[in-house]
Structure formats: structure tokens, C-alpha cells
One Martini backbone bead per residue (centre of mass of N, CA, C, O) as a GRO file, in nm:
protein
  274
    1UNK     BB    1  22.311  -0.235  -3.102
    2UNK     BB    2  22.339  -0.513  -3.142
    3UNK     BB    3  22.360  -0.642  -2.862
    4UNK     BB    4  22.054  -0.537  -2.811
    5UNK     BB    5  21.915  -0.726  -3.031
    6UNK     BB    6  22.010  -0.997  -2.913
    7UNK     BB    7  21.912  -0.959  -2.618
    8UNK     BB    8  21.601  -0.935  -2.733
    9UNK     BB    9  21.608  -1.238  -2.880
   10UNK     BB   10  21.691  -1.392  -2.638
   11UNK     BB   11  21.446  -1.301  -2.445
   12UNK     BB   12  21.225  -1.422  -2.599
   13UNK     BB   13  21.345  -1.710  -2.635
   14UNK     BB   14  21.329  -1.784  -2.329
   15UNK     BB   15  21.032  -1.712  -2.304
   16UNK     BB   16  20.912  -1.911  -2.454
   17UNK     BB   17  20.998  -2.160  -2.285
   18UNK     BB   18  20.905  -2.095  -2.026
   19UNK     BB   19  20.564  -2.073  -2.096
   20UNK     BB   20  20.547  -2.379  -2.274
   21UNK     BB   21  20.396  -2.531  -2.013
   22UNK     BB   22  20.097  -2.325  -2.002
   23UNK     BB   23  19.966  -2.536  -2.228
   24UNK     BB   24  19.948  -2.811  -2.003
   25UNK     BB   25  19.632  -2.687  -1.912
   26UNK     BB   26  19.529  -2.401  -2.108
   27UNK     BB   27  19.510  -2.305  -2.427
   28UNK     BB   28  19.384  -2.044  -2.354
   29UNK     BB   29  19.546  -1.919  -2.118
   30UNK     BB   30  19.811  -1.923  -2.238
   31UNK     BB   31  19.723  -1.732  -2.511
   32UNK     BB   32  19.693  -1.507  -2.283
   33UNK     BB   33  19.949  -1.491  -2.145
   34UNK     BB   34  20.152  -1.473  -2.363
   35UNK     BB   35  20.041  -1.224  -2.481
   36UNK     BB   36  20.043  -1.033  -2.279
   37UNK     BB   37  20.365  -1.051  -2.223
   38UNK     BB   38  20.433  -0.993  -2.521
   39UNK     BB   39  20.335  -0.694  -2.522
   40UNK     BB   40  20.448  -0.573  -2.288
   41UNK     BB   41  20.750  -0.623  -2.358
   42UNK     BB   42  20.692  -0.448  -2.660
   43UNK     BB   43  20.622  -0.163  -2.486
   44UNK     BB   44  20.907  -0.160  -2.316
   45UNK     BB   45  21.124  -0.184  -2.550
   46UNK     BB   46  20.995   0.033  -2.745
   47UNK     BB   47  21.004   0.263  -2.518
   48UNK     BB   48  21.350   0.245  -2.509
   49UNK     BB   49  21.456   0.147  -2.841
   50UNK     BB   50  21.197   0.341  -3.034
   51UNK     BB   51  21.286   0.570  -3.209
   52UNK     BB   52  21.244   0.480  -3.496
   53UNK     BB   53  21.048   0.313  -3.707
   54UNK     BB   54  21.251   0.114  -3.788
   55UNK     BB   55  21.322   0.019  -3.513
   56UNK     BB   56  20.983  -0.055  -3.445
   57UNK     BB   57  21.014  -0.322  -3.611
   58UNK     BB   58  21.265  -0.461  -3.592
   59UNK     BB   59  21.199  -0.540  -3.241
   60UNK     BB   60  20.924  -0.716  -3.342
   61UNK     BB   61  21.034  -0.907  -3.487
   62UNK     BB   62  21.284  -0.991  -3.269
   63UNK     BB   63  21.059  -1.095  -3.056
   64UNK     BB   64  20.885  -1.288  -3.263
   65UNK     BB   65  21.153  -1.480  -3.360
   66UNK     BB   66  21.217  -1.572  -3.073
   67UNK     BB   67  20.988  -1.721  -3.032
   68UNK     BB   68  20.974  -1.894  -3.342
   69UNK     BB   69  21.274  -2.043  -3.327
   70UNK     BB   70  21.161  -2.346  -3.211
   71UNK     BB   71  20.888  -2.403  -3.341
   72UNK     BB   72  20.939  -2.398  -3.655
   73UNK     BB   73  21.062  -2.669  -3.676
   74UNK     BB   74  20.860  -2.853  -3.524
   75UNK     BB   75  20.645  -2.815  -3.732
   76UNK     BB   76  20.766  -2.892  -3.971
   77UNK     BB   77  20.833  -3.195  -3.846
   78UNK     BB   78  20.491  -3.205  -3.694
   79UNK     BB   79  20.233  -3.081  -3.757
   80UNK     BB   80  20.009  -3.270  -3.692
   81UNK     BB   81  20.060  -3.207  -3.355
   82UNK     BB   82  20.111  -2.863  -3.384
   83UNK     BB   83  19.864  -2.716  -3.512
   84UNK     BB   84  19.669  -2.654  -3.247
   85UNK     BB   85  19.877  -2.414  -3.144
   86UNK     BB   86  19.901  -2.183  -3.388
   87UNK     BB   87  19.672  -1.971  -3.260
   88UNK     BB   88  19.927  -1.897  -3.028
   89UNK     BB   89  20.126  -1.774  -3.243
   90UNK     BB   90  19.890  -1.565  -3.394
   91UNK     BB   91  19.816  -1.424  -3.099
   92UNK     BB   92  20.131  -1.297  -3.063
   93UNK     BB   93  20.131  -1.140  -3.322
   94UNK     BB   94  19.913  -0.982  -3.271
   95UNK     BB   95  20.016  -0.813  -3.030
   96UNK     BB   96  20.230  -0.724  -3.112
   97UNK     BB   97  20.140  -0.568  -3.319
   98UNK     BB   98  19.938  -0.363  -3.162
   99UNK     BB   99  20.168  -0.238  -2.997
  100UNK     BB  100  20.304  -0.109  -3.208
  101UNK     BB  101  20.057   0.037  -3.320
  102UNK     BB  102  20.031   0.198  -3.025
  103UNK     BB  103  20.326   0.305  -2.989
  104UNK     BB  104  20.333   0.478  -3.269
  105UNK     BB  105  20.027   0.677  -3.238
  106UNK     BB  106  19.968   0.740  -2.959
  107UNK     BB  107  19.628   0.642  -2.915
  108UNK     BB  108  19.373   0.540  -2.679
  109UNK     BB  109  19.160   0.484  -2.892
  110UNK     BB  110  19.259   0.228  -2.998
  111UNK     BB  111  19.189   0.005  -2.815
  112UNK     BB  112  18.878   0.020  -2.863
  113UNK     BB  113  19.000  -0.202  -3.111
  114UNK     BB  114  19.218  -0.415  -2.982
  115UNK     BB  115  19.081  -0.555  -2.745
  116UNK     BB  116  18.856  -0.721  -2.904
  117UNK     BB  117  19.049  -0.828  -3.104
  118UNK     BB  118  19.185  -1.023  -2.877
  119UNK     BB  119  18.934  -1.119  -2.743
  120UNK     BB  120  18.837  -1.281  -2.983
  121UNK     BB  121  19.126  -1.456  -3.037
  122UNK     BB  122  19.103  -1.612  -2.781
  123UNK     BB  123  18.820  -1.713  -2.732
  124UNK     BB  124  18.693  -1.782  -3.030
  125UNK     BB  125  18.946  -1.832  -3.219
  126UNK     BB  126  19.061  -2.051  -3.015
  127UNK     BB  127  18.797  -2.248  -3.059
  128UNK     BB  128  18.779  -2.290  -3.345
  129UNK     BB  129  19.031  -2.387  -3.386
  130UNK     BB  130  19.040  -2.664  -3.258
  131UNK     BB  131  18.832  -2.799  -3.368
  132UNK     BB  132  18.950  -2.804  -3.665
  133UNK     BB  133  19.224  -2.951  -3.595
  134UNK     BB  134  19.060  -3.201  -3.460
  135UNK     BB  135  18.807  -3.261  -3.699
  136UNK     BB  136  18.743  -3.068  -3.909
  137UNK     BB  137  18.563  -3.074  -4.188
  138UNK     BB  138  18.239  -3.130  -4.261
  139UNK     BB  139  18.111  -3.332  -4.471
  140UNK     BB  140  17.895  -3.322  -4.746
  141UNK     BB  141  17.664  -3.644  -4.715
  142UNK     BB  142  17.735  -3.848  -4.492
  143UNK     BB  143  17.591  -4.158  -4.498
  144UNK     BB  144  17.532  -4.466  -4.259
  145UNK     BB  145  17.365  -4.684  -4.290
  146UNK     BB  146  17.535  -4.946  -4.426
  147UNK     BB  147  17.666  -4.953  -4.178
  148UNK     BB  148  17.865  -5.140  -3.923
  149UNK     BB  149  17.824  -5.297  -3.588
  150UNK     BB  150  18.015  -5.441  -3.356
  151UNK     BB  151  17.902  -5.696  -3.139
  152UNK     BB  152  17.782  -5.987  -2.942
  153UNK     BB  153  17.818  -6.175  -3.187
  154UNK     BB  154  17.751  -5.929  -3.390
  155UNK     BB  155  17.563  -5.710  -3.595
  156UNK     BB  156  17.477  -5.297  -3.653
  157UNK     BB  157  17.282  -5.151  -3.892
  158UNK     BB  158  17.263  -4.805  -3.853
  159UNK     BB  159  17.001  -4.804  -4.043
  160UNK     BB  160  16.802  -4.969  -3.771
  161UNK     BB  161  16.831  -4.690  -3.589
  162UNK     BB  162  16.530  -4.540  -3.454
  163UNK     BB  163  16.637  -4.204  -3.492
  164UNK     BB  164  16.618  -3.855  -3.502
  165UNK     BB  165  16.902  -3.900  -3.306
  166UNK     BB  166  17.235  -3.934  -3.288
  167UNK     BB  167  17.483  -3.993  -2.993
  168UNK     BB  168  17.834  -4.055  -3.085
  169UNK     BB  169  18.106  -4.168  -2.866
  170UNK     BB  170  18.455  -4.221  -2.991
  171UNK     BB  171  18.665  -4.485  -2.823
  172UNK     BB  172  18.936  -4.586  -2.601
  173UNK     BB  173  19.141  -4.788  -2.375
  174UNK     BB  174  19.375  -4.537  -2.428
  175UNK     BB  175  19.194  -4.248  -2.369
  176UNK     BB  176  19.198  -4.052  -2.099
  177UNK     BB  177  19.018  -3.832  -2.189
  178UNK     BB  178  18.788  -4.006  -2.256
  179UNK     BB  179  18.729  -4.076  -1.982
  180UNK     BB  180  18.696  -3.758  -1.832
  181UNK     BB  181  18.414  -3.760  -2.026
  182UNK     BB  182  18.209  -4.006  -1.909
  183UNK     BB  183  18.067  -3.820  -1.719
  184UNK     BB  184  17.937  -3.641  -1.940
  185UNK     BB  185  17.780  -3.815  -2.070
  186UNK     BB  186  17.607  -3.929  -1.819
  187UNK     BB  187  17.447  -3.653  -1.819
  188UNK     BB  188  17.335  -3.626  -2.067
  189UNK     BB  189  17.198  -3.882  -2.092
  190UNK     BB  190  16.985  -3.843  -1.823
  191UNK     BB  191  16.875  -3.603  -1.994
  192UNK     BB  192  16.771  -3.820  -2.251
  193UNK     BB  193  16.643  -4.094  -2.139
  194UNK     BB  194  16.326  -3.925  -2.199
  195UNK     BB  195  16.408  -3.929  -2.510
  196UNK     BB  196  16.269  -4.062  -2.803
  197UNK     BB  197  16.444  -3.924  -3.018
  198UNK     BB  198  16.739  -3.966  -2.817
  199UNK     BB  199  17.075  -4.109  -2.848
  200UNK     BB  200  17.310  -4.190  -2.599
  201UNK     BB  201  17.613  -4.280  -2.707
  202UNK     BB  202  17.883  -4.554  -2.816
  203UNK     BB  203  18.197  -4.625  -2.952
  204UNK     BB  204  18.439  -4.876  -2.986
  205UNK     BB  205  18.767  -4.877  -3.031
  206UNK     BB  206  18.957  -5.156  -3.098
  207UNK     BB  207  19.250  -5.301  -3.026
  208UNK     BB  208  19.444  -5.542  -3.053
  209UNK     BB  209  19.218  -5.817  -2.906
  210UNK     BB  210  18.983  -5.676  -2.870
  211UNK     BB  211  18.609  -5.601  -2.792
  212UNK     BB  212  18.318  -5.547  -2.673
  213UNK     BB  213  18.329  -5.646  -2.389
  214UNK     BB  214  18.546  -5.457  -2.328
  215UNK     BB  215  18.369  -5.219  -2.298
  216UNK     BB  216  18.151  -5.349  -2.080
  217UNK     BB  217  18.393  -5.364  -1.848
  218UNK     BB  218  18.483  -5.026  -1.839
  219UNK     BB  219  18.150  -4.918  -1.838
  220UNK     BB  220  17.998  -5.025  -1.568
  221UNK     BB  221  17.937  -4.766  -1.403
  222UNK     BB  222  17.778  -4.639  -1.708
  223UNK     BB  223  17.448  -4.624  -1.895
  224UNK     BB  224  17.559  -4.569  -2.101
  225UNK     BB  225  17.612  -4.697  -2.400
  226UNK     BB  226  17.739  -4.942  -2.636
  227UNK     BB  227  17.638  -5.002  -2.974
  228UNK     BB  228  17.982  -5.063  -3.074
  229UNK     BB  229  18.212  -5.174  -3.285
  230UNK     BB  230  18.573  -5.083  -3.394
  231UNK     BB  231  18.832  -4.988  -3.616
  232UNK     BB  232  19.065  -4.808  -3.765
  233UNK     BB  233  19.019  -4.976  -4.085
  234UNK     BB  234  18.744  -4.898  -4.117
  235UNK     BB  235  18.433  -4.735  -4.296
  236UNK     BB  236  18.353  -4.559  -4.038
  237UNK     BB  237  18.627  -4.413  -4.009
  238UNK     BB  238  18.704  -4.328  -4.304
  239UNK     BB  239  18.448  -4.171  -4.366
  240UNK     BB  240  18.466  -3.975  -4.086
  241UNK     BB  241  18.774  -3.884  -4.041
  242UNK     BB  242  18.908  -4.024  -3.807
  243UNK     BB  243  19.228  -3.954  -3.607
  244UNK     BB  244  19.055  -3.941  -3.305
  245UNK     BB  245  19.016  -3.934  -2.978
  246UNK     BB  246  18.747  -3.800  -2.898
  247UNK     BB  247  18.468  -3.824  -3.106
  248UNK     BB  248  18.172  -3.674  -3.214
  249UNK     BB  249  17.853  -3.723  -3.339
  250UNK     BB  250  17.563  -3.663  -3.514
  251UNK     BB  251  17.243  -3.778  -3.639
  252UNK     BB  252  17.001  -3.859  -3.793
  253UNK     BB  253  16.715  -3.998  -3.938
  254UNK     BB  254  16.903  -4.078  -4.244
  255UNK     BB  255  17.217  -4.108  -4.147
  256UNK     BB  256  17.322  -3.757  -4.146
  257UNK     BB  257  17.609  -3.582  -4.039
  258UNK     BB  258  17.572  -3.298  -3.861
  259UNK     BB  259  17.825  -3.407  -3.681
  260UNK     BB  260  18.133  -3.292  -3.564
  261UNK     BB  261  18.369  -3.303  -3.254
  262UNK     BB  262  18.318  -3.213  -2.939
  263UNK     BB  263  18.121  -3.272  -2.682
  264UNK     BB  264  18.039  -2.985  -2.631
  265UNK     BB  265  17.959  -2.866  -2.916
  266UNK     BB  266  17.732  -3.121  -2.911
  267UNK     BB  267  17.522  -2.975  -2.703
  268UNK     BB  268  17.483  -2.696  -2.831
  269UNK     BB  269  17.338  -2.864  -3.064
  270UNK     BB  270  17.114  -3.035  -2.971
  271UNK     BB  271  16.947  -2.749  -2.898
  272UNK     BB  272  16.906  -2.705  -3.159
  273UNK     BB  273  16.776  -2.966  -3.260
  274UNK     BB  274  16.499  -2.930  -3.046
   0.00000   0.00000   0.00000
């Protein structure tokens, strides 16, 4: 039986890497194919080999094992950049959960409760733990009026630009994400190019070299603007605690910022702010 655990931890682990590619496709896809999958084989092998109850643990132990047994030293070593992934780790330890308890009590009715609990677990949970990953947790209290944004030989502080709401988009020359999202950025912006009280704009974080005017003429296709630039060591990056671009916030009108996340979940908010 030993040579049979060995064999059921090692197809784990093969399913591991081999599914690990359609990460970079599509975060929630993937924690929903991947968990799929191993719900199946879960409930395959438990219906093979889980004679007795402990035989039932063990073999989900030593499925969700094989998957973990090469993520958790890359976590370890670098939690930062792998943090983002962490809940299709727990989606997937989901799943075998549930399998597991379904094929203990063998009944039918448990879907009924299990099936909502995943597909929560996929769409809703899989979308909060991004935002949160990517952006953290929003302090409160944080007020831009006092800061200041590099302009064309001159600077703008925030608090002197008089509207009800600023959605400012934080991008760099290097990351192609940021550009990606420009177009839907115009989108917005066309959206409420005729609202008096909201303005859509765009800050350039500019890396060694770079200028203000370098960032309108990588944006000259676009018409939304760029209200100013910054630097990473900035007291408006410091202070936002942004440590990657794309990231959009919306302020009020006293410049309390009310929002910080992606493109996406901004777009959201605005509808609320409305």
C-alpha cells in the first residue's frame, strides 16, 4: 500500500506543474479548472483506495500534499510576488475538502451546500483576494490636499484642483499591464468627459531619465489627460502605499481618498459615487 501513496502524491505533484501554466491565462480560470480537477481525482481515488476513514484522510492529505509540495518553498522564498496566487491554493484545498466529505457521508444532498460554497469560493473570493493582494486594505483618513504632482516645469497641488471626485490612474513606461488598460480608461473618460463634478486623469510615475513630457507623448493617442508625474520615492507614492502601477484611486472633494484597487472595481465605485 505504501508503493500506492507514493504513486497517488506523485500524480499530484505531476498534475501540479502541469496545470501551473493556465495561471498566466486567467487567475480565476485556472483556480476553477485546477480545482475541478482535483475534486475528480479526489473523488476517484477515494473511491478506489478509502476502505476505512483513516485510509479517507490520508489519501486527501497526500493529493492536496502533492499539489502544495513545490509552491510552499517558492512561497516561502518569495511571498511577495506569489501571495496573489494563494487563494487557488485554498480553493483547491476546498475542493478536495469537500470531496472528501462527500464521499464520506455519501449523500447527495450535501451538493446542495457544497457546489454554492465553491462557486463562491471561485468567482467571489477568488475576485476579493486579487483586489486585496494587489492594493491592501484602504487606510482611513488619508488626505492628498498638501501633496504636490510634477507638471511641465512647474508643479500642482492636489488640493487646488476643485472637483467632487478625481479618478487618477498611477502608470509607468514599463508596464504593459498599464498600457492594456488605456483604452478602457478612454472609455471612462468619454463616459464623463461632459460631468462637471468628476474628472478622469492619469499620474506618470517616471522612472530615472523620464519627465512629464514623456508621458504625453507615449499617451498621444488618448485624450484623457495626465494631471502630473511622480517619482517610486515620492510622499504621494509613500503615502498611498502603492508598490505597483496600475493602481487608480478617487478622491473626494476635500482630496480624502475614498478608493484605491483596479480599473475594474473603480468603475464600480464611481456608479456608487454618483
Amino acid at each position: 500500500m505504501k508503493k500506492t501513496y507514493f504513486i497517488i502524491f506523485f500524480i499530484s505533484l505531476l498534475a501540479s506543474v502541469a496545470l501551473a501554466f493556465l495561471r498566466a491565462y486567467s487567475f480565476t480560470l485556472a483556480t476553477a479548472i485546477i480545482s475541478t480537477v482535483y475534486a475528480i481525482a479526489t473523488y476517484f481515488t477515494l473511491n478506489r483506495y478509502g476502505k476505512v476513514f483513516w485510509q479517507v484522510i490520508f489519501i486527501a492529505f497526500l493529493i492536496f500534499l502533492g499539489y502544495e509540495f513545490l509552491i510552499i518553498p517558492i512561497r516561502i522564498t518569495d511571498w511577495e510576488e506569489t501571495r496573489i496566487s494563494l487563494w487557488g491554493d485554498l480553493c483547491v484545498l476546498l475542493s478536495i475538502t469537500l470531496t472528501t466529505l462527500f464521499y464520506h457521508f455519501k449523500r447527495n444532498v450535501l451538493l446542495l451546500f457544497f457546489i454554492p460554497i465553491w462557486l463562491y469560493a471561485i468567482i467571489i473570493g477568488s475576485a476579493n483576494w486579487r483586489e486585496y493582494a494587489s492594493y491592501g486594505n484602504l487606510r482611513k483618513g488619508i488626505n492628498l490636499s498638501s501633496l504636490k504632482l510634477g507638471t511641465d516645469g512647474d508643479s500642482l497641488r492636489i488640493g487646488d484642483i476643485k472637483m467632487e471626485y478625481i479618478l487618477l490612474d498611477f502608470w509607468s513606461s514599463t508596464c504593459g499591464v498599464c498600457f492594456k488598460k488605456f483604452p478602457e480608461m478612454q472609455e471612462l473618460h468619454n463616459q464623463f468627459k461632459n460631468n462637471k463634478d468628476i474628472i478622469i486623469s492619469s499620474i506618470f510615475v517616471v522612472s530615472k531619465g523620464e519627465s512629464y513630457k514623456d508621458a504625453i507623448n507615449l499617451l498621444h493617442k488618448y485624450t484623457f489627460s495626465v494631471m502630473g508625474c511622480t517619482d517610486w520615492h515620492s510622499p504621494l507614492i509613500s503615502t498611498l502605499g502603492i508598490n505597483g502601477v496600475p493602481t487608480v484611486i478617487i478622491l473626494d472633494k476635500e482630496k480624502n481618498v475614498v478608493f484605491k484597487g483596479s480599473l475594474e472595481s473603480a468603475k464600480k465605485r464611481l456608479k456608487k459615487l454618483q
